[in-house]
C-alpha positions in Angstrom: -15.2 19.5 -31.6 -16.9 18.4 -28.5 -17.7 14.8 -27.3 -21.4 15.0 -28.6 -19.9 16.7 -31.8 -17.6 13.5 -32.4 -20.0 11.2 -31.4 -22.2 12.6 -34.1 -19.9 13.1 -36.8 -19.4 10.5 -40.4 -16.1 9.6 -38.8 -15.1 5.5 -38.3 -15.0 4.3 -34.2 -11.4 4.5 -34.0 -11.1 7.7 -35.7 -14.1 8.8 -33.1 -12.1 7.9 -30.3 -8.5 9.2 -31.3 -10.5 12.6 -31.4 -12.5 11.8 -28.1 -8.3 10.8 -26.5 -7.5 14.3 -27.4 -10.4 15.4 -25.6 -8.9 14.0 -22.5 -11.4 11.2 -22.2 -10.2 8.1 -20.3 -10.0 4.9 -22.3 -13.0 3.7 -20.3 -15.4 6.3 -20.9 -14.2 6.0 -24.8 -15.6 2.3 -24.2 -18.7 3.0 -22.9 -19.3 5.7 -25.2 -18.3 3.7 -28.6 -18.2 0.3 -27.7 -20.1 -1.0 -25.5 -17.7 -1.1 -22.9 -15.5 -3.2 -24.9 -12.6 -1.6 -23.1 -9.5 -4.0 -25.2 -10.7 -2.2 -28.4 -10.2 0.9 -26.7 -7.1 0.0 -25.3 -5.4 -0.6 -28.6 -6.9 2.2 -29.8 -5.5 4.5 -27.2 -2.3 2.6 -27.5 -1.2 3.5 -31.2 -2.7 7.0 -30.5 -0.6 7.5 -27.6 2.8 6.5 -29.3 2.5 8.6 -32.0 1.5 11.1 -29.6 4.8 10.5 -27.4 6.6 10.2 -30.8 5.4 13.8 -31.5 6.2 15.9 -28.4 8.8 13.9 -27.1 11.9 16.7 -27.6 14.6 15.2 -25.4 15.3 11.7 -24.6 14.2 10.7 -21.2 16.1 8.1 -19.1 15.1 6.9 -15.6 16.6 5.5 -12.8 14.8 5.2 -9.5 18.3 5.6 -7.8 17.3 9.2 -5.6 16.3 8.8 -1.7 12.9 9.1 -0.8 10.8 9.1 2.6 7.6 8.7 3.5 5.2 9.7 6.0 1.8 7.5 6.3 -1.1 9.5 8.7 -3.8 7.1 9.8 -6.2 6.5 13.0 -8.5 3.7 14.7 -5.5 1.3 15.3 -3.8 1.3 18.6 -0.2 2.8 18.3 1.3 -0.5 20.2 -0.4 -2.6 17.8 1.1 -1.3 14.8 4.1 -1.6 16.6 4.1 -4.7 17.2 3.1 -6.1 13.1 5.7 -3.8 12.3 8.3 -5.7 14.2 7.1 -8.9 13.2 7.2 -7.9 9.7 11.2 -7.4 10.3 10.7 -3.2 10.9 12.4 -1.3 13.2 10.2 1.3 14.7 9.9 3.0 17.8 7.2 5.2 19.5 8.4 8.7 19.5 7.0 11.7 20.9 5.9 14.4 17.8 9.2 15.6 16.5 10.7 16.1 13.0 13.9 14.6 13.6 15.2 12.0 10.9 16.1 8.6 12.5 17.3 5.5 11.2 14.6 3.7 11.9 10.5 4.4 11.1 8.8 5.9 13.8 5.4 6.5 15.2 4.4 9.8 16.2 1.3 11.8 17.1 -0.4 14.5 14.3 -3.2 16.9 15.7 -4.2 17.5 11.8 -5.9 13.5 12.2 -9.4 13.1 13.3 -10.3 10.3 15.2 -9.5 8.3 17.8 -5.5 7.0 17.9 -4.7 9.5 15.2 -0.8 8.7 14.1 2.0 9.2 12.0 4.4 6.9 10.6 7.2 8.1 9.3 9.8 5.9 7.4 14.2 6.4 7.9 16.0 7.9 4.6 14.8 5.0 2.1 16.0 4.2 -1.5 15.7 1.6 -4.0 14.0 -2.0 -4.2 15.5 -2.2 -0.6 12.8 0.8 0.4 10.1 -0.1 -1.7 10.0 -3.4 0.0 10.0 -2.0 3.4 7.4 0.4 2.4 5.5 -2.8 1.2 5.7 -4.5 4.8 4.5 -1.4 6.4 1.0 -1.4 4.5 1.0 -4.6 5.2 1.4 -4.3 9.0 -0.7 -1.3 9.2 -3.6 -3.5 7.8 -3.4 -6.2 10.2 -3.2 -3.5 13.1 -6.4 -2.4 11.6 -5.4 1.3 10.5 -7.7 3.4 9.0 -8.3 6.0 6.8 -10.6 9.4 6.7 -10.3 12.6 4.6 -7.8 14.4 7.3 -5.5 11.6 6.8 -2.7 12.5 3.9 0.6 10.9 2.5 3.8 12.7 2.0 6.7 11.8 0.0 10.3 13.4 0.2 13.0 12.9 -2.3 16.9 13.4 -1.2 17.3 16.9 -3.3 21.0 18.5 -2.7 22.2 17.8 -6.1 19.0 20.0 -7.8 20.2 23.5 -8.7 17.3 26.3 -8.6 16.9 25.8 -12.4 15.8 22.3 -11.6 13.0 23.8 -9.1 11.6 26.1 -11.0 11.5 23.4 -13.9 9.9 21.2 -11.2 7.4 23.3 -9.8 6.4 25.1 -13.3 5.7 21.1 -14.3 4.0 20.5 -11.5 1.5 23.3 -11.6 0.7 23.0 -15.6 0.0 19.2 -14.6 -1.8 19.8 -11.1 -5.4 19.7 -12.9 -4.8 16.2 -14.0 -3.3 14.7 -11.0 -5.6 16.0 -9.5 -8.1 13.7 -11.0 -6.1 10.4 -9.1 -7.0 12.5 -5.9 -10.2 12.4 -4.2 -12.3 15.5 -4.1 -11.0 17.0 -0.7 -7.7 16.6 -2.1 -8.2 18.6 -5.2 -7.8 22.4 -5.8 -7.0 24.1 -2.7 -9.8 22.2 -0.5 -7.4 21.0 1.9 -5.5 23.5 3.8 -2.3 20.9 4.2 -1.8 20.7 0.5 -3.1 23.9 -1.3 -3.1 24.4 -4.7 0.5 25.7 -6.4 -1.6 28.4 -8.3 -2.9 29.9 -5.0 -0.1 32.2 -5.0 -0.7 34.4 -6.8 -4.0 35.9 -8.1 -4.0 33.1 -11.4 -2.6 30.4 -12.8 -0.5 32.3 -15.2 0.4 34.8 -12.2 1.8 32.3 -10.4 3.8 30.7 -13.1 5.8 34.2 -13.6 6.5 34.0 -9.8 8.0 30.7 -9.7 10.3 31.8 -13.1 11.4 34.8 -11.5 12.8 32.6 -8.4 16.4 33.2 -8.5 17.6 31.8 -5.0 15.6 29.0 -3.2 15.4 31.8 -0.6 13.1 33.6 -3.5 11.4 30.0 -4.3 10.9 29.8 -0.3 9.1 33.6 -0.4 7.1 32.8 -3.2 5.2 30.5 -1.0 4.9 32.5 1.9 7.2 30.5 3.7 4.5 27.5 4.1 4.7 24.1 3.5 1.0 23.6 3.1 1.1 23.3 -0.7 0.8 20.1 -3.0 4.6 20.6 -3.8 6.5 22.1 -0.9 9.7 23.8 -1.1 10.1 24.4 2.6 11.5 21.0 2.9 14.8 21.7 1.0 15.8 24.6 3.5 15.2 21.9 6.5 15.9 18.4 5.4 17.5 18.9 1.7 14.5 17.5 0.4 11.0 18.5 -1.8 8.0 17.0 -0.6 4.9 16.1 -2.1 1.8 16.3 -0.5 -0.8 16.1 -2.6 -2.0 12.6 -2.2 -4.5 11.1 0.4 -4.1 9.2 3.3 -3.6 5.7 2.1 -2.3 2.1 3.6 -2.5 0.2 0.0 0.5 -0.6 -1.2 -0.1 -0.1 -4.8 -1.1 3.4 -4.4 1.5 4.2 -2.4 4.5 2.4 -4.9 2.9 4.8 -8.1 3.1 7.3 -6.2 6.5 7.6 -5.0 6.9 6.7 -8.9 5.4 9.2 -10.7 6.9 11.6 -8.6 10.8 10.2 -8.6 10.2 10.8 -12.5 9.1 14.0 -12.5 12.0 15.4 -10.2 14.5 13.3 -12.9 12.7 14.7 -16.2 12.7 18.2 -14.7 16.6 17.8 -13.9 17.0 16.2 -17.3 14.7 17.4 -19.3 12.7 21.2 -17.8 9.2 21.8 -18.2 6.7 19.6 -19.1 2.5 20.0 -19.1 2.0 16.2 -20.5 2.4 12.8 -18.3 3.5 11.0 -21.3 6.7 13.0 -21.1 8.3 11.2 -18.2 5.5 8.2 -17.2 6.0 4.9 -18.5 3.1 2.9 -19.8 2.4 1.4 -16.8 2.2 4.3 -14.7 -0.3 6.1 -17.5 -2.5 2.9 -17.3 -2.3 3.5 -13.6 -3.5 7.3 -13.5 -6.1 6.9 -16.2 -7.8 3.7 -14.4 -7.4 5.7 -11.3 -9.1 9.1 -13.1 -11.4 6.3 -14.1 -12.4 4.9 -11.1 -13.1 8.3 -9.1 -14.4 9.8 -11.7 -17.5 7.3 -11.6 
């Protein structure tokens, strides 16, 4: 049935919206479109639909522990590269200004990026993280980049890495199938230049091959990360990028946009670490509710939400 369909049909207001959740509509637009905008009713609703609906596909059992390394790298411009220096220090950071490099350091550090318009275009680029420990530091970045006055346009992006020597090629092409069946919704939490294959940095997973479905065979038939690595065309300019691993030992994400609040970048970094763990522990998945806790699915359907009005 459609969503005009449902609407019209003899059906009760919770039934209505259970149909209109398997629709894909966001428990705000079931509000406005049943209850006035009484988004609590909907809530509840969604809430017993979505446990019986994690009860249902839920195969394996999931368990998470947010115990794998992680970096980040944070593009922004308009704030003076001393400046952010110095809020970073009095924040208890260690950062220095580098020259543009991709070495690894111990400490953040501040580098130039051509990719950034505007004026004082820069890079900051965090040390091998992990933890609470690197969630707070992460935390006290934002923070000192907002008091430098950082800012952020659509050339700006930021990239996670997670520490991945201990995932076998299996767990890539679990990861990357997952992350391709579930592209089209994350990309909804994106802005529009960072959706499809808009952006030239982080291009869509399906771009290579001539379809979707084309492009899934080529990531099962991966047998080496050599093969994974040509299947790409040796870039890193895709959403998920396998280039990383033959580098650093890592996979980074690039999919989402430049940002300096914190909150956006913690989810993140969140709903990534689980879906490297569920597609080590688990495979392939093409549902969120498979590996995101409630939280995070409140987060993404807010977000969805939010951008899509």
């Amino acid at each position: 049935m459609t969503t005009q369909e449902i609407l019209n049909a003899s059906l009760t207001k919770t039934e209505k919206a259970r149909r209109l959740f398997e629709l894909g509509l966001t428990r705000r637009q079931v509000a406005d479109l049943l209850m006035n905008g009484n988004v609590g009713f909907a809530y509840n609703v969604w809430k017993k639909w979505n446990e019986e609906q994690t009860e249902q596909i839920t195969a394996l059992p999931f368990e998470f522990s947010f115990s794998r390394t992680f970096g980040i790298e944070l593009e922004v411009y308009g704030a003076n590269r001393s400046r952010i220096v110095t809020e970073m220090r009095r924040l208890g950071i260690e950062v220095e200004s580098e020259s543009y490099n991709h070495n690894t350091r111990n400490h953040w550090k501040i580098i130039s990026d051509a990719s950034i318009s505007g004026a004082d275009g820069n890079e900051i680029v965090s040390p091998v993280l992990s933890g609470v420990d690197g969630i707070e530091q992460v935390k006290k970045v934002c923070l000192a980049l907002n008091r430098a006055g950082a800012k952020i346009n659509t050339s700006c992006g930021f990239h996670v890495h997670f520490g991945a020597n201990d995932l076998n090629v299996q767990n890539f092409r679990n990861l990357f199938q997952s992350y391709l069946e579930l592209e089209n919704k994350i990309d909804e939490i994106m802005p529009e230049s960072r959706r499809g294959s808009r952006n030239t940095y982080c291009k869509s997973l399906a771009s290579i091959a001539s379809s979707k479905s084309a492009a899934l065979t080529k990531i099962k038939n991966a047998q080496t990360i050599n093969d994974m690595s040509n299947a790409f065309n040796l870039s890193r300019y895709f959403k998920l990028n396998i280039q990383s691993f033959q580098r650093h030992g890592t996979v980074e994400f690039r999919h989402h946009s430049g940002t300096t609040q914190f909150s956006k970048v913690k989810n993140w970094i969140l709903i990534c670490a689980r879906l490297i763990e569920y597609s080590k522990q688990n495979g392939v998945t093409n549902n969120l509710n498979h590996f995101l806790n409630e939280s995070l699915q409140d987060y993404m359907a807010d977000r969805a939400a939010d951008l899509a009005a």
